[in-house]
C-alpha positions as CSV (number, residue, x, y, z in Angstrom):
1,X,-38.4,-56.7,-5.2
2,X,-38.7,-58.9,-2.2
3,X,-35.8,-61.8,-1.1
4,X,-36.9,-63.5,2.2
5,X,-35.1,-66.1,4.1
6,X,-31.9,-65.7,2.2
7,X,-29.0,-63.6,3.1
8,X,-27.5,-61.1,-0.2
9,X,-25.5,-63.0,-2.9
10,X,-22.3,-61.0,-1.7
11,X,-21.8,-63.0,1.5
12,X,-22.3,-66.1,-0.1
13,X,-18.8,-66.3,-1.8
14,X,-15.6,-65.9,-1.2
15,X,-14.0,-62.8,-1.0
16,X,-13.1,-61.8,-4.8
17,X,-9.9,-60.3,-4.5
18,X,-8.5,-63.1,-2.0
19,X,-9.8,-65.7,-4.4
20,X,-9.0,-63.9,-8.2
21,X,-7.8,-66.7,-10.8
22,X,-4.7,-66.3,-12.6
23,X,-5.2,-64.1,-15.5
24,X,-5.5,-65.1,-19.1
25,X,-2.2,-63.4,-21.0
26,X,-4.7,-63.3,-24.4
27,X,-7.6,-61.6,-22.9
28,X,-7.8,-57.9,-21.4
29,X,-7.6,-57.9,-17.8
30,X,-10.5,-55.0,-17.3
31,X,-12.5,-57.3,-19.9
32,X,-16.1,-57.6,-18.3
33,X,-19.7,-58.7,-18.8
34,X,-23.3,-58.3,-18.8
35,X,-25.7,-60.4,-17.2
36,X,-29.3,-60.5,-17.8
37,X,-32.0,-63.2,-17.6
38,X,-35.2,-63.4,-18.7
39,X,-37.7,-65.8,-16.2
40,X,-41.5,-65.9,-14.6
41,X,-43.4,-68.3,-12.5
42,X,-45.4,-71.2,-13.8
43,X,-49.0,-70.4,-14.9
44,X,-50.9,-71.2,-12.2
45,X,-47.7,-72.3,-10.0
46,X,-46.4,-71.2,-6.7
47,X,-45.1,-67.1,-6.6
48,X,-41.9,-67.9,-5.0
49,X,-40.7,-70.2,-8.2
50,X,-39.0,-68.6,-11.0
51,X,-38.3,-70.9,-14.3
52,X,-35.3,-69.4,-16.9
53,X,-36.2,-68.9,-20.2
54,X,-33.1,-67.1,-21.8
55,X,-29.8,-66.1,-21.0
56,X,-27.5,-63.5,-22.1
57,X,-23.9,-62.7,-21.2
58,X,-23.0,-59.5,-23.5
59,X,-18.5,-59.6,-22.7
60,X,-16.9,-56.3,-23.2
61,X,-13.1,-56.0,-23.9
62,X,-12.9,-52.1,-23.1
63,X,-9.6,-51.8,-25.1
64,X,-10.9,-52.5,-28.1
65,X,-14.5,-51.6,-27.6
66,X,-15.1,-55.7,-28.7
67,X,-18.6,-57.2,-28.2
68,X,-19.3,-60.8,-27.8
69,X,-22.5,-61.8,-27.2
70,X,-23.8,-65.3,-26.0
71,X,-26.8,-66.2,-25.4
72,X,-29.3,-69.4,-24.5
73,X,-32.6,-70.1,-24.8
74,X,-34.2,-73.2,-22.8
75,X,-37.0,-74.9,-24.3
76,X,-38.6,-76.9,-21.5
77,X,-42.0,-77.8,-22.1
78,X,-43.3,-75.3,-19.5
79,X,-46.3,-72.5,-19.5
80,X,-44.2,-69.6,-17.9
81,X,-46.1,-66.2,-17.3
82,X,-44.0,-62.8,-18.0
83,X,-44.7,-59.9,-17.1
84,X,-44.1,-56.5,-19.2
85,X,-44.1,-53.0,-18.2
86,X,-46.1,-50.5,-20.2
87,X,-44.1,-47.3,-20.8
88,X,-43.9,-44.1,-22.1
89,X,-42.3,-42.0,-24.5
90,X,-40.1,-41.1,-21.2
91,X,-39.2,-44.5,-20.2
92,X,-41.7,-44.0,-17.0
93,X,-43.7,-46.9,-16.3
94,X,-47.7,-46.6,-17.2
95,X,-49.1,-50.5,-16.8
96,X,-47.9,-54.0,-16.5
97,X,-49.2,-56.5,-19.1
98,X,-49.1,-60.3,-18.2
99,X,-48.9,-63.3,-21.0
100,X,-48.4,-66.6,-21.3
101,X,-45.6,-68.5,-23.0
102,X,-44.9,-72.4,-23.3
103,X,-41.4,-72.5,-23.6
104,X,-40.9,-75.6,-25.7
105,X,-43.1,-74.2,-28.6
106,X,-42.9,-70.4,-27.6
107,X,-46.3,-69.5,-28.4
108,X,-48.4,-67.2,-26.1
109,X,-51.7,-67.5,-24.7
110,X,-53.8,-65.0,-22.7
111,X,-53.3,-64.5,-18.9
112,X,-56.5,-65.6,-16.7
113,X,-56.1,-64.2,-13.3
114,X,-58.1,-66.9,-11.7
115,X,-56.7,-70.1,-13.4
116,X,-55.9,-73.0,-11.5
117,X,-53.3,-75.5,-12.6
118,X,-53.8,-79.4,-12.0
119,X,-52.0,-80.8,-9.1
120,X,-50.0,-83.5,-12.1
121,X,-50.0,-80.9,-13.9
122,X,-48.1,-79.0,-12.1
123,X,-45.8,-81.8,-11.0
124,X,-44.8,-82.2,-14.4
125,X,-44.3,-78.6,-15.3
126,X,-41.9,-79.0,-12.2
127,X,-40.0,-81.7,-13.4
128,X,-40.0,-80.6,-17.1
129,X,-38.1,-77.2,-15.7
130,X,-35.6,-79.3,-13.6
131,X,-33.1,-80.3,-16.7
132,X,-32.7,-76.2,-17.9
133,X,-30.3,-76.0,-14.6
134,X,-27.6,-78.0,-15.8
135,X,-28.2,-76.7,-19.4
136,X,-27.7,-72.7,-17.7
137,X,-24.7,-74.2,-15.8
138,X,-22.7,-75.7,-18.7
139,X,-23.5,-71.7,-20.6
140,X,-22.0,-70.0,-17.6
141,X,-19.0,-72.9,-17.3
142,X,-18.1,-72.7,-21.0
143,X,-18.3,-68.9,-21.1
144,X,-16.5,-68.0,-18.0
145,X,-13.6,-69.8,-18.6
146,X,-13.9,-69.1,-22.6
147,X,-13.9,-64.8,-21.5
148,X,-12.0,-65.7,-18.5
149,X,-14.6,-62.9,-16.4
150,X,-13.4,-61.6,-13.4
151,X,-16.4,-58.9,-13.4
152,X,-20.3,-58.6,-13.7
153,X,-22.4,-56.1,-14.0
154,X,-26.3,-56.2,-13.0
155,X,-28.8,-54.2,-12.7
156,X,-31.4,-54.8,-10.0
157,X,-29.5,-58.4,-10.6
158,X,-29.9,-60.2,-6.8
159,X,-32.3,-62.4,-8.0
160,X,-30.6,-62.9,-11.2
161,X,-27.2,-64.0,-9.5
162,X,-29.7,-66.0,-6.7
163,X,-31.2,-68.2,-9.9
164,X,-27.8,-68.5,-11.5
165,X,-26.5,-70.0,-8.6
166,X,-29.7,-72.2,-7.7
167,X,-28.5,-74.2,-11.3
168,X,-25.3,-74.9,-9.7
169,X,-23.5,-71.5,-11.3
170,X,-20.3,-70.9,-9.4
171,X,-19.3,-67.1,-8.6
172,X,-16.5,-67.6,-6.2
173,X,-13.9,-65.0,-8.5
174,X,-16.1,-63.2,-9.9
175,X,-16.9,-59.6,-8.9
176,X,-20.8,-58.6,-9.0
177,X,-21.0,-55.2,-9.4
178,X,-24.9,-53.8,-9.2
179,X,-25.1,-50.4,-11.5
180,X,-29.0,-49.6,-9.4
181,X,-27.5,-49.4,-6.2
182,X,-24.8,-47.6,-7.3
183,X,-26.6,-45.4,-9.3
184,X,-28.9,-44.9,-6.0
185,X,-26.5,-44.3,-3.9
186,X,-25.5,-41.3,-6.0
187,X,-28.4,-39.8,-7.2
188,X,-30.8,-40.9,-4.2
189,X,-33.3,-41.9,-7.1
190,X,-34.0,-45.9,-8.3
191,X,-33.9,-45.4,-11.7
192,X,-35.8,-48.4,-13.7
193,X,-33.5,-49.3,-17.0
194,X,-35.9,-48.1,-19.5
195,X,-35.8,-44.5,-18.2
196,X,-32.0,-44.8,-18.5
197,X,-32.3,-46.2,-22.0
198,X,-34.4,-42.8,-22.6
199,X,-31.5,-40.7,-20.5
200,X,-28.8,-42.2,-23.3
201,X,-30.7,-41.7,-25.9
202,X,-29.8,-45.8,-26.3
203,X,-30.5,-47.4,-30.2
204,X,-29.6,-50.1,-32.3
205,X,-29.3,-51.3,-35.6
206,X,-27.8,-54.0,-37.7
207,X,-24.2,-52.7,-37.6
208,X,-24.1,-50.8,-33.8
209,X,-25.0,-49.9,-30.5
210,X,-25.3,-45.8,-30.1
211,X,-25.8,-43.9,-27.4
212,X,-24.8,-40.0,-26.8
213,X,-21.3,-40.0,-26.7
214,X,-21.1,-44.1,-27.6
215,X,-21.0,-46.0,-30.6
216,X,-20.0,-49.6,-31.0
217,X,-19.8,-51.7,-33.5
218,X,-21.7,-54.9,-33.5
219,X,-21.0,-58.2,-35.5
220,X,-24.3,-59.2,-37.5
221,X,-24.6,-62.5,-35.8
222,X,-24.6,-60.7,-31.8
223,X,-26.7,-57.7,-34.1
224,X,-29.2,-60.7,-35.1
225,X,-29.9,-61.2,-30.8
226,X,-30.9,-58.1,-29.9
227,X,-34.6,-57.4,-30.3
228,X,-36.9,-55.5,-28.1
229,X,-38.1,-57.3,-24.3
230,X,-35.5,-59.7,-24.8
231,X,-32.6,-60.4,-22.5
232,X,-30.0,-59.7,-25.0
233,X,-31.8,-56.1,-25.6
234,X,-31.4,-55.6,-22.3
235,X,-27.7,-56.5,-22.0
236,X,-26.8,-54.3,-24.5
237,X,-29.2,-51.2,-22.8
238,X,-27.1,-51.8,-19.7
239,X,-23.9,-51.8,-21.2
240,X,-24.2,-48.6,-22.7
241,X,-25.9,-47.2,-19.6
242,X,-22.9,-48.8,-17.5
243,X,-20.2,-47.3,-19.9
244,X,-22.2,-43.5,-20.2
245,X,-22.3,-43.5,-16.5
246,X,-18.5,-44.4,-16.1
247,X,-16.7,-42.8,-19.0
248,X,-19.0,-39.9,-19.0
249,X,-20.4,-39.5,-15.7
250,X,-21.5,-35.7,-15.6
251,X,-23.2,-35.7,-19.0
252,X,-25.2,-39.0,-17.7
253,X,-26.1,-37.4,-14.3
254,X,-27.1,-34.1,-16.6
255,X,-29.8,-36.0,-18.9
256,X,-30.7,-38.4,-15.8
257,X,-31.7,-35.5,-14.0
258,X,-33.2,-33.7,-17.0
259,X,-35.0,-37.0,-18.0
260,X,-36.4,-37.0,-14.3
261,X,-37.9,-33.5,-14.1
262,X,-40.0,-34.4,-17.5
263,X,-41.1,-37.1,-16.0
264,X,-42.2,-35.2,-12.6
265,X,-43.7,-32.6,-15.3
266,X,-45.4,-34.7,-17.4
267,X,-46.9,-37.4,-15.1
268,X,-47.8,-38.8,-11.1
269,X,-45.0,-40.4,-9.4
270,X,-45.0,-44.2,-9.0
């Protein structure tokens, strides 16, 4: 992905350990969470200007293996195009499909490549899209200070964070910890998170979250979030990627690097 005219997220804030808040006597200090977004540009709009349609924030108390999972869903009466990869049995990328969702009603509509939006129109879609911030602001207010999170984990997250903070979302204590560049910097590979979702053999059901050496329970109303190509899905992928990779590094590097020569087997590089 391409950032231009902005500098990373990280020298934006304060230094996190100089800055940490006091900690909350009732919550586990290594407590952490998950963010994930889902967003696209207005049909027919400018390239450069993303519009939030859901939030998620999976927390993680790794002493109890607890999940708490909140999410948000703006409704702003906006046509917002999204754009889904293709994949295969592998998790390697095969197409890109573009649709069109109106946010407000969430029905889709076909993707012209050559449709031209209405100068008013567009105004309006603007200014319809303008209240969500302080909507995503109050969620990440309420939440950090309900958790008390010290700790984020991303993946591929810059322009995650870069939204967040373009609401008004305030990071100054938090530490943002990106799992893609840290799995790049130790495998040399950029790993997308559906071929790691393949690598951990990652599923779901009403009652838990497995993985190949996980399994956590989930309460049915988190359970109830998760569905495929949404941003809660997605949280939940990349908490049990993040934990594999941590708690059980050289099995995850193993089927990583097993996953990868199927991949270089079975198919053309991207």
């Amino acid at each position: 992905m391409e950032y231009s005219n902005r500098r990373p997220f990280e020298q934006n804030r304060r230094p996190y350990e100089q800055n940490r808040r006091p900690q909350d006597n009732h919550r586990n200090p290594n407590t952490f969470a998950i963010l994930e977004l889902k967003y696209g540009n207005i049909y027919g709009g400018p390239p450069n200007y993303f519009v939030i349609s859901d939030v998620s924030l999976l927390v993680f108390d790794p002493e109890k293996n607890h999940i708490f999972l909140e999410s948000l869903s703006l409704n702003s009466d906006v046509d917002v195009v999204f754009v889904n990869s293709k994949v295969n049995e592998l998790g390697h990328t095969i197409g890109r499909h573009k649709h069109v969702v109106n946010l407000s009603t969430r029905k889709k509509k076909p993707y012209l490549e050559n449709f031209e939006v209405e100068k008013n129109d567009l105004e309006n879609a603007f200014a319809n899209s303008r209240p969500s911030k302080k909507m995503i602001n109050n969620f990440f207010f309420k939440n950090f200070k309900k958790y008390n999170i010290n700790k984020i984990i991303t993946f591929d997250g810059r322009r995650d964070i870069f939204l967040c903070e373009k609401a008004g979302v305030k990071f100054n204590y938090i530490k943002i910890e990106d799992l893609q560049q840290d799995l790049n910097r130790e495998c040399n590979y950029l790993f997308s998170l559906n071929k790691l979702g393949v690598a951990i053999n990652f599923r779901n059901d009403a009652s838990f979250l497995y993985s190949n050496n996980l399994k956590y329970y989930l309460h049915p109303i988190a359970a109830r979030q998760i569905e495929p190509k949404s941003a809660a899905f997605d949280a939940a992928r990349l908490l049990m990627v993040y934990n594999e990779f941590t708690q059980h590094k050289e099995n995850f590097l193993l089927k990583a690097a097993l996953l990868l020569n199927k991949i270089q087997q079975n198919t053309v590089p991207e």
